[in-house]
TINU-80176 format. One record per residue: residue number from 1; z, y, x of N, C-alpha, C, O in turn. Coordinates in pm, whole numbers, padded with zeros to 5 digits. Atoms other than C-alpha are relative to their C-alpha. Layout:
<sites>
{site NUM; {Z; Y; X}; {Z; Y; X}; {Z; Y; X}; {Z; Y; X}}
...
</sites>
This chain:
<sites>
{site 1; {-00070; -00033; -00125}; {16472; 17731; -01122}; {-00095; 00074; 00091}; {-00214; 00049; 00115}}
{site 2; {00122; -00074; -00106}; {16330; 17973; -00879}; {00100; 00037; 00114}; {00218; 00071; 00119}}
{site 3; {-00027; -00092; -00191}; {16345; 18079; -00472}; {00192; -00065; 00010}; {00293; 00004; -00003}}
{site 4; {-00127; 00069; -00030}; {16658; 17805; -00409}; {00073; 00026; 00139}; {00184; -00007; 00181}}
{site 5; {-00012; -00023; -00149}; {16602; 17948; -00052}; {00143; 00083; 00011}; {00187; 00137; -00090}}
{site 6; {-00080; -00111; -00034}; {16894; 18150; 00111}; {00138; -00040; -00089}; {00224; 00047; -00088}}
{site 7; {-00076; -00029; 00122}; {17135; 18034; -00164}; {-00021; 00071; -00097}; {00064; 00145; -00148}}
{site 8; {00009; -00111; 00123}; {16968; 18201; -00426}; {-00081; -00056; -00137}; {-00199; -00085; -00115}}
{site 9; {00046; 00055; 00074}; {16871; 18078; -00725}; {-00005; 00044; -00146}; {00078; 00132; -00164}}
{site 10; {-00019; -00081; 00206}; {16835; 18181; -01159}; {-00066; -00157; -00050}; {-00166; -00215; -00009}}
{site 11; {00021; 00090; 00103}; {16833; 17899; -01400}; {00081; 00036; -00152}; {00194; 00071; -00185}}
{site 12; {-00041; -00038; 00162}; {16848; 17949; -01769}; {-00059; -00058; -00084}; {-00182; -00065; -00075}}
{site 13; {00098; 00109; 00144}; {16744; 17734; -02084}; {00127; 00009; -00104}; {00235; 00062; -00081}}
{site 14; {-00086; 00054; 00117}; {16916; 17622; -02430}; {00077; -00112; 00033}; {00015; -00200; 00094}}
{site 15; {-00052; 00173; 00010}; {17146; 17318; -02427}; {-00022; -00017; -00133}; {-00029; -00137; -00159}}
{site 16; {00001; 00017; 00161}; {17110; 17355; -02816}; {-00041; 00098; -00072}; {-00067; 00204; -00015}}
{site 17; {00041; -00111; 00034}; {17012; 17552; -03071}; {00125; 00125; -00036}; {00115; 00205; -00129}}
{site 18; {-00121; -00106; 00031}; {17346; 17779; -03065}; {00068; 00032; 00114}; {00157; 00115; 00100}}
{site 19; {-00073; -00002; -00082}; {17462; 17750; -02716}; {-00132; 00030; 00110}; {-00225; -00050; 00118}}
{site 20; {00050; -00042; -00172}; {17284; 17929; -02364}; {00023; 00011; 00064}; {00094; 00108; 00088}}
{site 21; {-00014; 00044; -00138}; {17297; 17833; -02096}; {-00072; 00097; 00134}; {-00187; 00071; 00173}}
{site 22; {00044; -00081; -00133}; {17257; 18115; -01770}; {00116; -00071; 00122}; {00238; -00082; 00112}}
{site 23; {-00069; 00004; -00077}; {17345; 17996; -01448}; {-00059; 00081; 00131}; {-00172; 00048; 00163}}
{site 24; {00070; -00058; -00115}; {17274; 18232; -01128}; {00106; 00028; 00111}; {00221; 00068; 00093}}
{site 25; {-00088; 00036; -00105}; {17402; 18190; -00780}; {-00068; 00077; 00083}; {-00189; 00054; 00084}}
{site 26; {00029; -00081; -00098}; {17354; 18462; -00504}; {00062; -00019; 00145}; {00170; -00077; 00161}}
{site 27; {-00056; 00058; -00165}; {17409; 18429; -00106}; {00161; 00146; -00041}; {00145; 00263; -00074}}
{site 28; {-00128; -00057; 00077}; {17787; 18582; -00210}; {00031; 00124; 00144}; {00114; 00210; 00117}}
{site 29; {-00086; -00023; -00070}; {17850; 18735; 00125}; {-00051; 00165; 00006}; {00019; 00265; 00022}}
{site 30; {00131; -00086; 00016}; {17523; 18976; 00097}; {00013; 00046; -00137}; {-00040; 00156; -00151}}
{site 31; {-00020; -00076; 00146}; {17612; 19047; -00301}; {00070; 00068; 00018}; {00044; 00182; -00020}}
{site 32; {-00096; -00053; 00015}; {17967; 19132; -00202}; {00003; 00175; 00063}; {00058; 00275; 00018}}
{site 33; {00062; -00118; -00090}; {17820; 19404; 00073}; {-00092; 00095; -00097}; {-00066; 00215; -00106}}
{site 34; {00074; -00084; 00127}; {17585; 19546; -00198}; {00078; 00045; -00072}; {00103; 00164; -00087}}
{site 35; {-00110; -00105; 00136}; {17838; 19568; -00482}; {00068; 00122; 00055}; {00071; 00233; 00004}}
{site 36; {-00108; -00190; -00048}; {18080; 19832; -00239}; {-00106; 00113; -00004}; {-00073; 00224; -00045}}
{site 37; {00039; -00084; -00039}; {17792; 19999; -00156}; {-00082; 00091; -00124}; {-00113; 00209; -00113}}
{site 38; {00027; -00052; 00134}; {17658; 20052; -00534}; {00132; 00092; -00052}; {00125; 00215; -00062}}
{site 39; {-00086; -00091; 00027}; {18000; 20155; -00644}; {00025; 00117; 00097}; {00064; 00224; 00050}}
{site 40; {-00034; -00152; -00014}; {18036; 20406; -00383}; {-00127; 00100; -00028}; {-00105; 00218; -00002}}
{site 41; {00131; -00103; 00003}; {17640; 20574; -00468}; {00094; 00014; -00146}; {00125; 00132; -00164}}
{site 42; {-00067; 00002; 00163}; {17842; 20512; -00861}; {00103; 00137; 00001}; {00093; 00225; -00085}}
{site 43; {-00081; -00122; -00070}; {18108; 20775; -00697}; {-00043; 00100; 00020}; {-00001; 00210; -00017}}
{site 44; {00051; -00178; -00034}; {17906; 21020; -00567}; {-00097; 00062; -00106}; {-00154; 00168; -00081}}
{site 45; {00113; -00029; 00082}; {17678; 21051; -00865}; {00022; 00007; -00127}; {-00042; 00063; -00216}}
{site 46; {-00057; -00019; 00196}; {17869; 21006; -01190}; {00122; 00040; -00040}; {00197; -00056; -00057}}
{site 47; {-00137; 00002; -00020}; {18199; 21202; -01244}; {00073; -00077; -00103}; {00196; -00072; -00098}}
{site 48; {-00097; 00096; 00041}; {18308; 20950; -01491}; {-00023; -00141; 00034}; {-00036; -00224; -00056}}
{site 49; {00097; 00122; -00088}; {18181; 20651; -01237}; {00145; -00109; -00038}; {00136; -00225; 00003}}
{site 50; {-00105; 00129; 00068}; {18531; 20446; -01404}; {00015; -00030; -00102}; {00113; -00097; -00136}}
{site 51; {-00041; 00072; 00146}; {18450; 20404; -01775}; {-00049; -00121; 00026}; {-00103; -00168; 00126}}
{site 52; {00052; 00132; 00002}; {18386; 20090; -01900}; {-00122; -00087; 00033}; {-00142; -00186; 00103}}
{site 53; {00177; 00032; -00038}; {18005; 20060; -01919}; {-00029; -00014; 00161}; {-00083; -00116; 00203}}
{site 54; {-00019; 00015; -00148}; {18020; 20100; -01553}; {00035; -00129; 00110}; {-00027; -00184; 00201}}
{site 55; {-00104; 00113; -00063}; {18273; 19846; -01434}; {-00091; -00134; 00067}; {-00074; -00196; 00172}}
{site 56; {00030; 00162; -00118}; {18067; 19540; -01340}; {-00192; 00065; 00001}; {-00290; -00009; -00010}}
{site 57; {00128; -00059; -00053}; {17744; 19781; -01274}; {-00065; -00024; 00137}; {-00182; -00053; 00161}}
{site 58; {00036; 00047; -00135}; {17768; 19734; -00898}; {-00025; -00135; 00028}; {-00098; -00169; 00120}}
{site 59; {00038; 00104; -00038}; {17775; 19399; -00922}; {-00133; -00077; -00096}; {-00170; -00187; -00057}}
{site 60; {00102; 00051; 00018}; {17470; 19334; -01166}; {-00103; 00047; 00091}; {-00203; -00021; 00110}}
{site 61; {00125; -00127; -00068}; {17261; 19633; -00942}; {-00023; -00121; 00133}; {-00128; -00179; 00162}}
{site 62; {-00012; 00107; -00088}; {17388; 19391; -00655}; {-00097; -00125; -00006}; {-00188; -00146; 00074}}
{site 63; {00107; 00087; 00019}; {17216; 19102; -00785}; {-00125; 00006; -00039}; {-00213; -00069; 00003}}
{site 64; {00130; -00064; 00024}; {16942; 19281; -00946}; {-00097; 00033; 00116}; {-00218; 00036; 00093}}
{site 65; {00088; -00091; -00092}; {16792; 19424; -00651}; {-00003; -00125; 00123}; {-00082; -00116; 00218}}
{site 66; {00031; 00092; -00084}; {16846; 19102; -00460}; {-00135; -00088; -00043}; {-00210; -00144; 00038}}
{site 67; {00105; 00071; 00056}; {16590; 18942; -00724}; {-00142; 00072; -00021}; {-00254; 00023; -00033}}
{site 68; {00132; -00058; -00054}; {16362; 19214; -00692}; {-00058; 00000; 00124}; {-00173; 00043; 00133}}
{site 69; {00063; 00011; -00119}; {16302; 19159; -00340}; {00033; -00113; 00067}; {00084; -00126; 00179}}
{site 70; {-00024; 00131; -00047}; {16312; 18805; -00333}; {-00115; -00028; 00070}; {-00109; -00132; 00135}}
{site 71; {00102; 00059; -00062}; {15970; 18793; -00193}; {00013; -00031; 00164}; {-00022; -00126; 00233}}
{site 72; {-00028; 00046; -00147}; {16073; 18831; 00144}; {00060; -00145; 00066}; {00069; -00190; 00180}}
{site 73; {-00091; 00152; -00061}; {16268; 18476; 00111}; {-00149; -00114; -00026}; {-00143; -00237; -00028}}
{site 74; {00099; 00110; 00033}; {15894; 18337; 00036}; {-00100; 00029; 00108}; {-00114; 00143; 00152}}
{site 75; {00123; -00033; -00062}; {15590; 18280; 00257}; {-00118; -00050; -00045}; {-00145; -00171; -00044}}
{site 76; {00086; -00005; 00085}; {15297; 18339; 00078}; {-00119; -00137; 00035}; {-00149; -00230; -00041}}
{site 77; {00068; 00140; -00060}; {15061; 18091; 00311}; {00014; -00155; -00005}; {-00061; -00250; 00012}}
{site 78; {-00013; 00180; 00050}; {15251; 17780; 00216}; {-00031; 00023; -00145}; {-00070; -00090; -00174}}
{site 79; {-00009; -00029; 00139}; {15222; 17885; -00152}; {-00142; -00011; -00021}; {-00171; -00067; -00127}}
{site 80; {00146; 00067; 00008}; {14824; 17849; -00100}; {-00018; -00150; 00041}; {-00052; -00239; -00037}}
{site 81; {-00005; 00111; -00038}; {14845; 17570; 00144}; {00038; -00123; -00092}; {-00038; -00219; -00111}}
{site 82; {-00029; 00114; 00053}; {15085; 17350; -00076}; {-00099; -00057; -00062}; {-00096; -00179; -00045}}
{site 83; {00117; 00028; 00133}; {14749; 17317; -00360}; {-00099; 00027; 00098}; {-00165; 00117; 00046}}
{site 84; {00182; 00014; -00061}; {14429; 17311; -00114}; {-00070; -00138; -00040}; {-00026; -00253; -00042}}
{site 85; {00040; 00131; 00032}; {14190; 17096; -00216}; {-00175; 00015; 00083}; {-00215; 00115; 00140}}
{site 86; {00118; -00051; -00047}; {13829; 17046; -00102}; {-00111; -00048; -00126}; {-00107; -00157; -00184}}
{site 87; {00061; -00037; 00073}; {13567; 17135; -00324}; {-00124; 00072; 00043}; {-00107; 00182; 00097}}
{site 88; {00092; -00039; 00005}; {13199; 17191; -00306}; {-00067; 00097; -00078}; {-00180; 00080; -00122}}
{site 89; {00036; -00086; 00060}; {13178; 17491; -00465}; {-00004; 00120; 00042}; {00103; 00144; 00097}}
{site 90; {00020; -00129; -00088}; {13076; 17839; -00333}; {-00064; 00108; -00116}; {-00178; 00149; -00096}}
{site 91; {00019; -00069; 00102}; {13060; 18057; -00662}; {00146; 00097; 00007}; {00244; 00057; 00069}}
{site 92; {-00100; -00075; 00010}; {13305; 18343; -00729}; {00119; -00055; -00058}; {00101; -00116; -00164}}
{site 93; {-00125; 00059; 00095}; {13655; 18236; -00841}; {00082; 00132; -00015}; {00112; 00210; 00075}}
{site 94; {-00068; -00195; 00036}; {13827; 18569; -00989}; {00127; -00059; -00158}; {00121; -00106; -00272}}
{site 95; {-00139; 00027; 00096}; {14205; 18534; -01127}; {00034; 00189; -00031}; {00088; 00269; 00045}}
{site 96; {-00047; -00182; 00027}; {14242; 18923; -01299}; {00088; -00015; -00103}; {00116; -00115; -00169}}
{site 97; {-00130; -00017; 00073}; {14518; 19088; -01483}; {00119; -00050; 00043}; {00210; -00082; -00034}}
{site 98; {-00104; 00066; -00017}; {14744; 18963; -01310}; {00143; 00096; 00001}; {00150; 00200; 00066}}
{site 99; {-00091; -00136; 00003}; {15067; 19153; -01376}; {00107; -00010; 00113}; {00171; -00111; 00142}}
{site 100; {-00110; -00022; -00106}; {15294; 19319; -01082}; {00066; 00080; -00027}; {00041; 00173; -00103}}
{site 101; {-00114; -00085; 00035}; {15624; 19451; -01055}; {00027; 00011; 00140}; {00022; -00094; 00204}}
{site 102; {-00040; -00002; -00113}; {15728; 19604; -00722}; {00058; 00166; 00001}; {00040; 00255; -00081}}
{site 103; {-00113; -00116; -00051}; {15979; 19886; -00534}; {-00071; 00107; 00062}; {-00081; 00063; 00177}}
{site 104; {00039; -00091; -00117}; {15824; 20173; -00353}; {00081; 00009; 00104}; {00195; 00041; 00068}}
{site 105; {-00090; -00009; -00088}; {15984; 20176; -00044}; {00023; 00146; 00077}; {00092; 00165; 00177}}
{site 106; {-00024; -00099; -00020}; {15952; 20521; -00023}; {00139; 00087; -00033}; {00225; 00145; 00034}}
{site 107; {-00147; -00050; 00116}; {16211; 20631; -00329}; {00071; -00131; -00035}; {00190; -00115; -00059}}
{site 108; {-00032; 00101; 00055}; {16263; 20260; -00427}; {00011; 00011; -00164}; {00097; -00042; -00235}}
{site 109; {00032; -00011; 00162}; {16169; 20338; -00781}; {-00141; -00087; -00020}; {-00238; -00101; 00055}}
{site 110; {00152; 00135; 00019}; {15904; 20068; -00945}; {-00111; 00084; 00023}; {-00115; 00206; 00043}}
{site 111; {00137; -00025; 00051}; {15546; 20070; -00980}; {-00026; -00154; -00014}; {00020; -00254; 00042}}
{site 112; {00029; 00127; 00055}; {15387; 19814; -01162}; {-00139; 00019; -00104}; {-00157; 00113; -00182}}
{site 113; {00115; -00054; 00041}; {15023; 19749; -01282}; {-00016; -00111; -00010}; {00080; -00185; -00034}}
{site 114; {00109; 00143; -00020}; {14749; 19437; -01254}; {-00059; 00030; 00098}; {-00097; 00143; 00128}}
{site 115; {00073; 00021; -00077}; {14597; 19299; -00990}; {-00111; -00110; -00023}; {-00095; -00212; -00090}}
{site 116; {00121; 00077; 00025}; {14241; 19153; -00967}; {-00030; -00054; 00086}; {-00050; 00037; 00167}}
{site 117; {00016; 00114; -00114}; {14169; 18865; -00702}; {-00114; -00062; -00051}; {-00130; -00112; -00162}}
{site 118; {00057; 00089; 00026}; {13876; 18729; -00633}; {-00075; -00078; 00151}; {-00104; -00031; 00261}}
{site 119; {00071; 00064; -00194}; {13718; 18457; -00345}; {-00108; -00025; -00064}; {-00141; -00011; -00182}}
{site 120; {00107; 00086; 00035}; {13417; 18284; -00291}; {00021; -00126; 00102}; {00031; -00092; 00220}}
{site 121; {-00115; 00097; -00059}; {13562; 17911; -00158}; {-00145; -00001; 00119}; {-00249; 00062; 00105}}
{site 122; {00113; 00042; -00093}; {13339; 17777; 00164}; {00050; -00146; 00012}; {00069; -00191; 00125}}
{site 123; {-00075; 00134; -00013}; {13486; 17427; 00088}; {00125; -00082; 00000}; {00159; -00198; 00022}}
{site 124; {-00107; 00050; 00057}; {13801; 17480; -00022}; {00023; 00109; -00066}; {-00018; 00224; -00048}}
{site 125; {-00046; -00065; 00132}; {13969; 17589; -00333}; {00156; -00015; 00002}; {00215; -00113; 00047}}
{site 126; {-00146; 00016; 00010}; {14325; 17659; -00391}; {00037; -00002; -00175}; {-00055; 00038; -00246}}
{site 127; {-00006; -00019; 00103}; {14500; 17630; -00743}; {00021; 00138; -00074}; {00101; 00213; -00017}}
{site 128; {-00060; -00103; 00026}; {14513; 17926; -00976}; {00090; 00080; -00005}; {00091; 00201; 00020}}
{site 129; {-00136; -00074; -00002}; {14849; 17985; -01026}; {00050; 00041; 00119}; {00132; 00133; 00123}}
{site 130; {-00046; -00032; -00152}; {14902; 17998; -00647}; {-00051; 00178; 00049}; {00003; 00252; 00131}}
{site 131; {00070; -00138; -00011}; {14683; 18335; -00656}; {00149; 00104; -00078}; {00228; 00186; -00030}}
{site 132; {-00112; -00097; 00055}; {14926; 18483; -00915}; {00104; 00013; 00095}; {00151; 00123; 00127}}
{site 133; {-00142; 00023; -00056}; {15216; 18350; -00710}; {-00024; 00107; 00126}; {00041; 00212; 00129}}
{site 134; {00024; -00048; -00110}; {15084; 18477; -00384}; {-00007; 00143; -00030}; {00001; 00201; 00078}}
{site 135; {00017; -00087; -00004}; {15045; 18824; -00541}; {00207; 00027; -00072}; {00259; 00123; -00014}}
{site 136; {-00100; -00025; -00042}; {15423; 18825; -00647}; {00098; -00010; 00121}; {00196; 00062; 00139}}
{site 137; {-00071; -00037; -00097}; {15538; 18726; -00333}; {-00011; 00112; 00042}; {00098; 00169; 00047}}
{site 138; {00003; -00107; -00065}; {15412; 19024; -00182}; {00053; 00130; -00032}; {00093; 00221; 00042}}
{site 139; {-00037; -00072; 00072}; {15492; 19212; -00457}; {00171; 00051; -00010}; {00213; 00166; -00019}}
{site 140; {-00144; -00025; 00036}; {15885; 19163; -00498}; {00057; 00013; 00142}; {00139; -00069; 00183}}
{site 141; {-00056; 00006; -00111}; {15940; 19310; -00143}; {00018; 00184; -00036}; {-00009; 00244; -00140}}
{site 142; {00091; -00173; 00003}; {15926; 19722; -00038}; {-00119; 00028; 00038}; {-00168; 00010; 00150}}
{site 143; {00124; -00048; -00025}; {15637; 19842; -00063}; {-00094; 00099; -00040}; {-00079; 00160; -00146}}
{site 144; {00104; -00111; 00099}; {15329; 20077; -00116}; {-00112; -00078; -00029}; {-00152; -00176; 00033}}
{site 145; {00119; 00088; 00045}; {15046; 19969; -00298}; {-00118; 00012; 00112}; {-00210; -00049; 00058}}
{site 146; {00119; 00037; -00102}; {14776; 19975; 00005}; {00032; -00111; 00068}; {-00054; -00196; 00092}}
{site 147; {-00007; 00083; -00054}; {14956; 19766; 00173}; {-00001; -00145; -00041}; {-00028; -00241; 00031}}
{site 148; {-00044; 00115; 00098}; {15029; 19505; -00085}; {-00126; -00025; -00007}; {-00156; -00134; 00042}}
{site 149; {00164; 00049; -00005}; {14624; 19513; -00144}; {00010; -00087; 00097}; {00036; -00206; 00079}}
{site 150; {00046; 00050; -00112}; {14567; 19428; 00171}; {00089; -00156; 00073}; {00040; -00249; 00137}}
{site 151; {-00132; 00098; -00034}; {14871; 19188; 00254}; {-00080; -00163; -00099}; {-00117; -00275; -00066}}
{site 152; {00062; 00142; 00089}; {14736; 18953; -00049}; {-00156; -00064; 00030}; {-00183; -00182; 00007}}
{site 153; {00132; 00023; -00081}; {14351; 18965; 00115}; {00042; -00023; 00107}; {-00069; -00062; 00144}}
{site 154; {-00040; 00064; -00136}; {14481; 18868; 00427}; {00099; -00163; -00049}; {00099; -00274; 00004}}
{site 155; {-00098; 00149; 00046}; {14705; 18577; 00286}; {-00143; -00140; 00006}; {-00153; -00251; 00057}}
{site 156; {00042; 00104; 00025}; {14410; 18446; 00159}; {-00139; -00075; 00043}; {-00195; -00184; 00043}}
{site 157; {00143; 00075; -00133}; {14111; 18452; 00376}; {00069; -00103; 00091}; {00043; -00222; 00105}}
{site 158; {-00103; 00109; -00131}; {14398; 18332; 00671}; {-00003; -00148; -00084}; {-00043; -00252; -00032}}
{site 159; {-00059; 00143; 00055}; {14488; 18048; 00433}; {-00136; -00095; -00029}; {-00145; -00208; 00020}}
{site 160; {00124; 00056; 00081}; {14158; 17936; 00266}; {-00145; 00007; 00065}; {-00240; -00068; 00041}}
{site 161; {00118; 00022; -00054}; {13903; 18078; 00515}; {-00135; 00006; -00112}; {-00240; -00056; -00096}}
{site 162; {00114; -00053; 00102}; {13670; 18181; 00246}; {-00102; 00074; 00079}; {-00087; 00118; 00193}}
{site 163; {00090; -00049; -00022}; {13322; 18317; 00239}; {00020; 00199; -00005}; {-00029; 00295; 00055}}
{site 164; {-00070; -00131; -00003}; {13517; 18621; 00122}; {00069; 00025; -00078}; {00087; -00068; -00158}}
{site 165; {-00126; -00040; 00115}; {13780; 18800; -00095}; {-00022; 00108; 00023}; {-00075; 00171; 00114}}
{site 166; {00023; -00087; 00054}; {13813; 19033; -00286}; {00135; 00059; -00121}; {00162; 00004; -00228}}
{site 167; {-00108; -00035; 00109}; {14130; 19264; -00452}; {00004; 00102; -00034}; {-00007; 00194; 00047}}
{site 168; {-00027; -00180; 00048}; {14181; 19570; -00680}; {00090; -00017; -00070}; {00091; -00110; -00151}}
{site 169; {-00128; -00044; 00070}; {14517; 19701; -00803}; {-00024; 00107; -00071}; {-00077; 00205; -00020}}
{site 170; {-00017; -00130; 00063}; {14552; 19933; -01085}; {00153; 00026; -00018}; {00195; -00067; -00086}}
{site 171; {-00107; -00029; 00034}; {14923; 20080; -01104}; {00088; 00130; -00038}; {00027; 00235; -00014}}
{site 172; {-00036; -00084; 00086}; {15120; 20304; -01259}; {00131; 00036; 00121}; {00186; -00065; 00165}}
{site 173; {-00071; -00014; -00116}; {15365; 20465; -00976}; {00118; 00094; -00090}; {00078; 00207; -00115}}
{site 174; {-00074; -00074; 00023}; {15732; 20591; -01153}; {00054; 00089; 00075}; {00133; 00168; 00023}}
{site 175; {-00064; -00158; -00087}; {15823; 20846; -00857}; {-00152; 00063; -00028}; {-00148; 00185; -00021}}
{site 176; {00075; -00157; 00045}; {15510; 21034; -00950}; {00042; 00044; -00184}; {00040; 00152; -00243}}
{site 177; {-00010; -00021; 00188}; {15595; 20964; -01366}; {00138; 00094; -00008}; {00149; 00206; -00057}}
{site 178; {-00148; -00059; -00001}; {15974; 21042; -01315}; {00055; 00067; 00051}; {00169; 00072; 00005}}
{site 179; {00002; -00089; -00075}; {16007; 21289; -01076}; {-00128; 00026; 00078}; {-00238; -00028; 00063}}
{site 180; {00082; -00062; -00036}; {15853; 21516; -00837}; {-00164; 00056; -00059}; {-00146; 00169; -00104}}
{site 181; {00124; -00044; 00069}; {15469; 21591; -00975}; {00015; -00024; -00135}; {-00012; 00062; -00219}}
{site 182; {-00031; 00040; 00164}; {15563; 21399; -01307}; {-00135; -00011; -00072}; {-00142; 00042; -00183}}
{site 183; {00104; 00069; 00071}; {15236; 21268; -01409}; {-00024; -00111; -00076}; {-00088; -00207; -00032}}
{site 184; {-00049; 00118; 00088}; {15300; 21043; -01664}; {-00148; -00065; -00038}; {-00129; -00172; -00096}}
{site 185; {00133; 00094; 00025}; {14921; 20904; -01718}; {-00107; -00006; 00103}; {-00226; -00028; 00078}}
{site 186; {00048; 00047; -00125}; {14821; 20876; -01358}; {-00010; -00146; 00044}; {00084; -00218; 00009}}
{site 187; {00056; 00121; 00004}; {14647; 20547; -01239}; {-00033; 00010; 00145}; {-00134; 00069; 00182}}
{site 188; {00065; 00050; -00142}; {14643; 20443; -00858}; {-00088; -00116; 00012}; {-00070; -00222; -00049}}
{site 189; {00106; 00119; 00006}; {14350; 20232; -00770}; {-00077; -00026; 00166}; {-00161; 00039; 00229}}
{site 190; {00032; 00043; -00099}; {14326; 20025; -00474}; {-00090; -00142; 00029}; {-00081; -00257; -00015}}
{site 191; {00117; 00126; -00099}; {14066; 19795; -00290}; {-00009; -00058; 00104}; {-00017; 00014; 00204}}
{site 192; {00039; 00069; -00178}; {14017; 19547; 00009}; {-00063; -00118; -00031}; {-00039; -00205; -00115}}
{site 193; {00100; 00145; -00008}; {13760; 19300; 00079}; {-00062; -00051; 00116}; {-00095; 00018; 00212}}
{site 194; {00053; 00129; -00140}; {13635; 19044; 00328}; {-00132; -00015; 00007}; {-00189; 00041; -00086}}
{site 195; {00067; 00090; -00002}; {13367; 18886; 00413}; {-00100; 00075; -00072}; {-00102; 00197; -00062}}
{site 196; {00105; 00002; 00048}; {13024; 18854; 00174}; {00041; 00144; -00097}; {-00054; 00222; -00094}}
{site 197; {-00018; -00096; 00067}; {13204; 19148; -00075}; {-00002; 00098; 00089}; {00011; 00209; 00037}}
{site 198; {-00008; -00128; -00078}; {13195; 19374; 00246}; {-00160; 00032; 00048}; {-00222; 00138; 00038}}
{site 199; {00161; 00027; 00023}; {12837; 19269; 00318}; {-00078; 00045; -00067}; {-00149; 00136; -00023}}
{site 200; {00076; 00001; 00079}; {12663; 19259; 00019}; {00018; 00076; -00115}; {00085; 00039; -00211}}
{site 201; {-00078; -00074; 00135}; {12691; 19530; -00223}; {-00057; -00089; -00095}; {00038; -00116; -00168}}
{site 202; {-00003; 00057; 00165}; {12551; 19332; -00519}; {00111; -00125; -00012}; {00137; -00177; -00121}}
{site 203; {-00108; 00135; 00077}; {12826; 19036; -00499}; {00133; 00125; -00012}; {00226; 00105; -00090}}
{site 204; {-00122; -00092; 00035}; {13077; 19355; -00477}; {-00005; 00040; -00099}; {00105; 00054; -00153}}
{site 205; {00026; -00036; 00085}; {12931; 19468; -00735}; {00029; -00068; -00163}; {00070; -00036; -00275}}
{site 206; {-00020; 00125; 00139}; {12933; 19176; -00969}; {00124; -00017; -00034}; {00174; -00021; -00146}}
{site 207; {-00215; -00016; 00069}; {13336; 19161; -00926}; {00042; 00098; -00052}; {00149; 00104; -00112}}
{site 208; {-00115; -00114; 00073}; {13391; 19492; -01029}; {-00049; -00001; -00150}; {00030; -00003; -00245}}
{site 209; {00076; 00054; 00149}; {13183; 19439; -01336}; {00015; -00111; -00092}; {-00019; -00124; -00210}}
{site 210; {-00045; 00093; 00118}; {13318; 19132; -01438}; {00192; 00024; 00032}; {00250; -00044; -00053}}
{site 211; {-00152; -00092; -00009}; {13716; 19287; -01347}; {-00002; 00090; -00140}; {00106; 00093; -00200}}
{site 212; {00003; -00074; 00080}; {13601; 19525; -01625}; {-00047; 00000; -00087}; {-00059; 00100; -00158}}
{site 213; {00033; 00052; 00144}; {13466; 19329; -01887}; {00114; -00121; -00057}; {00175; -00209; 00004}}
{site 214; {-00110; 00059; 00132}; {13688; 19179; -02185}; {-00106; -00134; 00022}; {-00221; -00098; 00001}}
{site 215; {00072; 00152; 00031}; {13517; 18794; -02169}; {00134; -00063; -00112}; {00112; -00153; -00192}}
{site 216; {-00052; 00117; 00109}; {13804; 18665; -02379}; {00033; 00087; -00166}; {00072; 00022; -00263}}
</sites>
């Protein structure tokens, strides 16, 4: 079950091995306003916008696009907070690869890449998965990738108060692949850092060097 907030919710599993089970529930009043407004872009854009394939298009696009920008129904700061712990440890903690999917809010066409996170705690530690999490919230909103850097380094100094942080995005941007310039093996690459990584070039140093080594 995920993001129950708002009325919104996706649950899906087996009851058996022959029978699946999808159940997904959307705030209905906010789907119904989407679906008209899909079928009429469906109108102005496809002159056979009434065959079949079509027909219940507005209303998956409807829900689709509500679950891509579910992040806005989350706030990333309780999503650290809930898992703080305290911990005497002041060594790098670096969660990389982490994979993102997000909208440009320019064209609203994806981009989607990995992001690399890393702190150094000053007496508290948060759980891993909360890092991933905290980088889809930010992620499944509109956005451009500078800001999203920066949005997830701010989450987590604010939250954790670290010695410092540290994030780089590599992504792959489909309004340059799929239109306009059409660079299909172009690589945006963004950075923001806090603290001791803004300081000290050799601990900056050490994250980008271990970001770019294979250890497993």
């Amino acid at each position: 079950m995920e993001n129950k907030e708002n009325n919104q919710f996706r649950l899906s599993g087996f009851i058996d091995d022959n029978q699946y089970l999808r159940i997904e529930q959307f705030n209905a009043e906010k789907t119904k306003e989407l679906q008209e407004l899909y079928a009429r872009i469906l109108q102005l854009t496809d002159p056979d916008w009434q065959r079949e394939g079509l027909q219940k298009t507005p209303l998956r696009v409807a829900k689709a696009i509500q679950f891509l920008t579910h992040g806005y129904n989350i706030d990333p700061k309780q999503i650290i907070q809930s898992a703080t712990f305290n911990e005497d440890y002041r060594q790098m903690v670096i969660v990389k690869d982490i994979e993102l999917y997000s909208l440009c809010e320019h064209h609203m066409i994806p981009f989607f890449g990995k992001a690399h996170v890393a702190y150094i705690p000053n007496g508290r530690i948060t759980g891993l998965s909360k890092i991933a999490r905290v980088v889809d919230a930010y992620a499944r909103r509109f956005q451009v990738q500078e800001r999203l850097t920066m949005q997830i380094r701010d989450c987590i100094q604010e939250s954790l108060d670290p010695l410092g942080v540290a994030v780089v995005i590599e992504a792959h941007h489909l309004c340059m692949m799929m239109r306009g310039i059409q660079k299909q093996n172009s690589v945006t690459t963004t950075s923001a850092f806090t603290g001791v990584f803004m300081r000290e070039t050799k601990t900056r140093e050490e994250f980008i060097h271990l970001i770019g080594t294979q250890l497993h």
